[in-house]
Each structure stands twice: as structure tokens, then as C-alpha cells.
N, C-alpha and C positions, 0 to 999 in steps of 0.2 A: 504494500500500500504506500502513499505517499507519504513524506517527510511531515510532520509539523511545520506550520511556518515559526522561525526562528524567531522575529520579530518580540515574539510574548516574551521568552526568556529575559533579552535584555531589558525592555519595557519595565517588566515585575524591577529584577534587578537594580532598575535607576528607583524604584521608587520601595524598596520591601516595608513587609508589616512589620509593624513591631508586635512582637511576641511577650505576652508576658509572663509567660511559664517558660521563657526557654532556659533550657538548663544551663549552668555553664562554658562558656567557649572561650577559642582563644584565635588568634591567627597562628596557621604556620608558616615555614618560610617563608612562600611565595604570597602572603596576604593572604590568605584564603582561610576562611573562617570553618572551624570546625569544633566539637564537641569537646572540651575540656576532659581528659581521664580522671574517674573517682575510683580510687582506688577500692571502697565499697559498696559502687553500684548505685543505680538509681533506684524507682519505683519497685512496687513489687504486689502480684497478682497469684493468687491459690488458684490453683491446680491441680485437681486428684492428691488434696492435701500439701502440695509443696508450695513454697513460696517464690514462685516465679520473678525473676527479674524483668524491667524493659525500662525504655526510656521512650518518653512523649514527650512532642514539643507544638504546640500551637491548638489547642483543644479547644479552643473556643472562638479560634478560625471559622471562616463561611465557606472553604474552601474543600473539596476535595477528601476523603480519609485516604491514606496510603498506612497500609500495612508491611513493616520490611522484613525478611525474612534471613538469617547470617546462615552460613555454610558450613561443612566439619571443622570443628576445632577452634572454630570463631566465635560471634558473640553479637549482643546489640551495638558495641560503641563502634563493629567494622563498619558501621554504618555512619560514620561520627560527621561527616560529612552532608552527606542525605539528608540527615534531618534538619540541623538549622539552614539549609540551602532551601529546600520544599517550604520550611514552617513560616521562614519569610516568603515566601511567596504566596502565603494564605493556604498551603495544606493544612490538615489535620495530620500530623507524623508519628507513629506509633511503631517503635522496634522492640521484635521480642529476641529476649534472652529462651533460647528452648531449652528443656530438662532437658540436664546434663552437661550443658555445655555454660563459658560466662560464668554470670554471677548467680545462676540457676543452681538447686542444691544437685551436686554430685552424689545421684542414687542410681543401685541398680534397676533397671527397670528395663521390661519386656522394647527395646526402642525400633522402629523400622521408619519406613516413609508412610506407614497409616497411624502410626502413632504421632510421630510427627507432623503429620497434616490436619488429623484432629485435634491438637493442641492449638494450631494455626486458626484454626473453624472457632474454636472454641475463643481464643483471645481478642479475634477480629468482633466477634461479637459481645461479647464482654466487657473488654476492655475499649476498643477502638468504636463500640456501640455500631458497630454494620447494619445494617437494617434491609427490609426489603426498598426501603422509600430511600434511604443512606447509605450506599452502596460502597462497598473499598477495591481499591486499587492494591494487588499484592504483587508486591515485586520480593524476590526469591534470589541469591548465590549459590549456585553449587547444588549441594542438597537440599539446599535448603532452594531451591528451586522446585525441587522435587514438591516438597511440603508443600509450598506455595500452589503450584502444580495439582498437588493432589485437595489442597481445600478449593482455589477454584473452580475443581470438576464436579465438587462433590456438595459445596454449597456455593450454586449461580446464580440463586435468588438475593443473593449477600455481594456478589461483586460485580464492580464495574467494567475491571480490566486484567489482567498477568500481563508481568513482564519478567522475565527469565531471562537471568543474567548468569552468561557461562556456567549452561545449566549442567548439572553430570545426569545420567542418567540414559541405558541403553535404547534408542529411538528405534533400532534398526528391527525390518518387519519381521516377525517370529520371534525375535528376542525374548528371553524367560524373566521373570521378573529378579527385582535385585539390581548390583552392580554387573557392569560389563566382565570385572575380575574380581574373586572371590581374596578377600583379607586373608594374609599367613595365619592371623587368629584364627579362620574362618574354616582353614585347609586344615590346621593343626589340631581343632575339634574333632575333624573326621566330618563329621557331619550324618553320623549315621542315622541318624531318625531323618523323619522327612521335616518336621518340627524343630528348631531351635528350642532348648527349653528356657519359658518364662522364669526369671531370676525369683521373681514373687512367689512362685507356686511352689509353696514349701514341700507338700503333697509327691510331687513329680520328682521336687531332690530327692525325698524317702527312697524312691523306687531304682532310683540311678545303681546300674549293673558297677562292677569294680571297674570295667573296661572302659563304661562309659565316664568315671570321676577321674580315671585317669587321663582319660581325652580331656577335659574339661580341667586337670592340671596344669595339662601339659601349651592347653588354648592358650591359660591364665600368664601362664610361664613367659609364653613368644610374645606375648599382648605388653607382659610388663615392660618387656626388655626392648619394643619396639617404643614404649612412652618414655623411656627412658634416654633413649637415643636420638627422639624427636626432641625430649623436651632440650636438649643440651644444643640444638642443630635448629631452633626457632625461626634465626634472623640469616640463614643461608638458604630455608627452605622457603621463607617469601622472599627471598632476593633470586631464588631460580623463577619464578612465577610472578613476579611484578617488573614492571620497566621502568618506573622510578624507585628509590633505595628506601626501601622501608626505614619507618623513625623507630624512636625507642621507644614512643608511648605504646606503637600497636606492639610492638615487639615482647613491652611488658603486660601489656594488658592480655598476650594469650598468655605468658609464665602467669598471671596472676590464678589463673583457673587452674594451670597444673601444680599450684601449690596444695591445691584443696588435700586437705585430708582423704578423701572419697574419690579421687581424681583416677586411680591407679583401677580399682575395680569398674567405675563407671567407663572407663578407658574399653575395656575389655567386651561392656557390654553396649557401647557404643560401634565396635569392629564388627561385632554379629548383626548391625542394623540389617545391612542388604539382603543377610542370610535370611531374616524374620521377613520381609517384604514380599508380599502377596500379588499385589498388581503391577501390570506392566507400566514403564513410561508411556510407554506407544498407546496405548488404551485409555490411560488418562488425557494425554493428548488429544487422539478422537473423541473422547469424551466432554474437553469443552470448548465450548461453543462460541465462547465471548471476546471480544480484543484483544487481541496479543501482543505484546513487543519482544523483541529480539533485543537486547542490549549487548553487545558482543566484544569483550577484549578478543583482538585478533591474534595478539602476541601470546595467547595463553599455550602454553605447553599439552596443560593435560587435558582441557576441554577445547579442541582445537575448532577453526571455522565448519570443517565441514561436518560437524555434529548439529549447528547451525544451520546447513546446507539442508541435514536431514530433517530436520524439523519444519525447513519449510517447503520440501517438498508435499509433506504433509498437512500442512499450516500456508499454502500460497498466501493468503490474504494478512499474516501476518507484517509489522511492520520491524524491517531490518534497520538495527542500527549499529554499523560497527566503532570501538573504538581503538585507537592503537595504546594498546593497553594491555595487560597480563589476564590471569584467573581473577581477579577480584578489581575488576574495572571503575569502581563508583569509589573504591580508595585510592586508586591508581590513578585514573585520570578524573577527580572526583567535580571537576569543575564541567567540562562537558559532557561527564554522564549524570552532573544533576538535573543539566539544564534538558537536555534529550529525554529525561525521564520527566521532567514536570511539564514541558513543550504537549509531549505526548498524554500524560493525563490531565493534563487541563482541557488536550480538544474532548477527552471523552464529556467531560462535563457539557460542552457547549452543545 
């Protein structure tokens, strides 16, 4: 489909709202105004009893709701950018922290992309108030595209529009549900049930053969020593995946989750998500029906263009926007992927 006219971005820009719940911010380098790091989090919203983290800024806005969605291993503030960019522009901006990840409690729990989608369902309308008359706009990273992905398909009476930014997720036709490649965690289980077992269901631990605790050791084992060697290898693994040099704020605000206490178990059961995942990409793709955006770093290594390509063969009427930019584009190049993202959900309003 066609471009947005550019025009509005600057427009808003010469003149933004003042916000007056916007949280904290600061400039960085280049002037560019982004969300100040707390080191304990902002907001916070229950959850199947947990205390959810997120960060909101302009709630009493006329504009627009936009719900953001963060990707493995990230959080609300990768979005630190997005929001006060959108909330001056008179969105309504609402970033969830999901279970598990951020400043969300690190528990074990049953996690996939329907678990994660239903959280998205659940917070869009709860917290970001969606409505069938008050519709949101979910924009998704990564897996968290997936989620995103999967609450748009599954409640369309609540959203406006998706936009899926360097989305992961196997597009390709016949694909089985899950990730395109199964986690060393994932391989190291065996996987011999057709089932992942649910962490919660004490019941199912009981019954676990010797064979199977020792898979489930041995899972735990490769799971730790792979967090272990992520957590030490931070600020090289977003410098292969970003084209600008990541700073230290994002750099510590993902240490600050693998500090958690809980970090090291939830780790393990955050690697079995794909495993646990029921439905295809593909399916939920055909499945909905409502405006799409492509927002596309090109430069991304592990979610490259032509996953993009694939999705719009499926998705023609979708609207492509690529940037030159890494896996995580709205931090990367966060200036013209906020303004391509608000260009684009402001026309749906009109």
C-alpha cells in the first residue's frame, strides 16, 4: 500500500503535546529525546497474580492507543524511544513488560506465543482500556511480534492496526508451529512427550519417569550455562545486531533482569516457549484481517528482508517500511521508525 504522507510527522513534531504523565527522559547524544532508565521500573499491573511491569505515557491524550510489545530478552524501556516520540504526538502509549522478562517477576510458568498473546489481549484491554469503540494499534519486536500477532488475530474487535517489526516467526507455507530452530535447551530435553510439561502442574512433576528428570537436568544444565554466557557477552550480542553502538543504559537495563534472583530458572523456561506453541505464524497471519505494517531493519542479521518478503506475499496489501537499521529498529534508528510508525497510525485514525 502507499506511504503515509510525511508531512504529519514533522507538522506534530514542530508543535508536540505536552504530556503530563510523561515519565522521565533525557536526551541522548544526538538530541533525541528518550525515556530516562529507573532502575526499579515503572507502573505495575496483576496478572494471573503477578505484578506486571509497563510504562505509559500520555493517557489522557485524544489520540490514538498504541500498545508496544518488547522481544526475547528485552523489556518495556527497549521501547524508550517510542513512547515519549508517539505521546507527544497525542498517542495514548502503553509498553508492556511481559512475564518473565524486564521488570516483570521472574517465575516459572507454562510461557509460548499463546501465553504471551493472551497476556497482550488481556493488558490492551485493561490497562490501555481497548474497547470495541477504542481500538489499539499493536506494534510487536521479535516475539514479541508474534504476541502482538497473535492478540491481533484473536481479538479484532479491540484493534485498529499490527505492525510487526523484525518479526521472528516461521511464515513459510506448511511450516509446524514454534520457532524455525528448536533451542539447545529444547534439543537437550529430548522432547519426548508430544507436550512440554507445565512448570505449575505439580501433579505431572509426580509422574516424571527417572529418564525423563534427567532430560529435564540435563535441559536445566545447557539452559544455565547458555545464561551465563549471554549474560557476560550483553553488549557484543546487540553490537552484532544493531548499526548504531548500543549505550550503556540499554546495555544495563537487560543485566538488570538477569540479576533477578529467578532469572536463571525463568531462563530455562522461557527457551521451551517455541516448544509449548501451538499455532502456526502462517495461520495467525491469515487469520487477521486488519492493517498491517511492515516496519523492517534491513541490516538485521537474524530476521532478514526476505522473511518480510514472505509475509507479504501473503499480506500484498500490507504497508512496507524498510529501515537501515539492525533486529531492533525503533532503538536503532529510533527517530524515523517513530515517525513511520505514528505517520502510519494516525492515517488509520482518519
Amino acid at each position: 500500500s502507499a506511504a503515509p504522507s510525511s508531512s504529519t510527522a514533522s507538522d506534530e513534531l514542530s508543535r508536540p503535546f505536552v504530556v503530563a504523565d510523561m515519565p522521565a527522559t533525557e536526551l541522548d547524544q544526538n538530541g533525541v529525546e528518550r525515556l530516562t532508565l529507573q532502575e526499579k521500573g515503572w507502573n505495575v499491573w496483576n496478572w494471573k497474580g503477578h505484578a506486571c511491569n509497563y510504562i505509559s505515557a500520555g493517557v489522557e491524550n485524544d489520540g490514538p492507543i498504541v500498545v508496544l510489545v518488547h522481544g526475547f530478552g528485552a523489556h518495556s524501556y527497549h521501547w524508550r524511544y517510542t513512547v515519549p516520540s508517539l505521546a507527544r504526538r497525542g498517542f495514548r502509549v502503553y509498553a508492556l513488560c511481559m512475564l518473565g522478562y524486564g521488570w516483570s517477576p521472574k517465575v516459572e510458568a507454562p510461557y509460548s506465543m499463546e501465553f504471551w498473546g493472551e497476556q497482550v489481549i488481556a493488558f490492551a484491554k485493561e490497562v490501555a482500556r481497548a474497547s470495541e469503540h477504542d481500538k489499539a494499534v499493536i506494534a510487536g519486536n521479535s516475539i514479541g511480534a508474534l504476541a502482538a500477532l497473535y492478540a491481533a488475530a484473536n481479538a479484532p474487535a479491540f484493534t485498529k492496526g499490527l505492525c510487526l517489526v523484525n518479526s521472528a516467526g516461521n511464515f513459510a507455507e506448511g511450516a509446524k508451529p514454534g520457532p524455525e530452530k528448536k533451542t539447545l535447551a529444547q534439543r537437550a530435553v529430548g522432547q519426548t512427550k508430544s507436550e512440554i510439561r507445565d512448570p505449575t502442574d505439580l501433579e505431572a512433576a509426580a509422574k516424571l519417569t527417572f529418564v525423563e528428570r534427567a532430560q529435564e537436568a540435563f535441559g536445566k544444565a545447557v539452559s544455565t550455562a547458555i545464561f551465563f554466557f549471554t549474560k557476560v557477552r550483553i553488549k557484543s550480542i546487540l553490537q552484532s545486531v544493531y548499526e548504531s553502538e548500543p549505550d550503556a543504559d540499554l546495555v544495563r537495563s537487560i543485566e538488570l533482569a538477569a540479576e533477578d534472583p529467578g532469572a536463571i530458572d525463568t531462563f530455562y523456561q522461557l527457551s521451551l516457549a517455541g516448544g509449548r506453541t501451538k499455532t502456526t505464524a502462517g495461520d495467525l497471519l491469515e487469520k487477521y484481517q486488519g492493517p498491517l505494517m511492515l516496519l523492517w531493519g534491513e541490516k538485521d542479521p537474524w530476521m532478514t528482508p526476505t522473511k518480510a518478503e514472505r509475509i507479504m506475499e501473503m499480506k500484498p496489501e500490507a504497508y512496507y517500511a524498510p529501515v537501515v537499521a539492525g533486529h531492533c529498529p525503533h532503538d536503532d534508528a529510533p527517530v524515523e521508525c517513530s515517525a513511520k510508525l505514528g505517520d502510519w497510525a494516525q492515517g488509520l485514525a482518519a
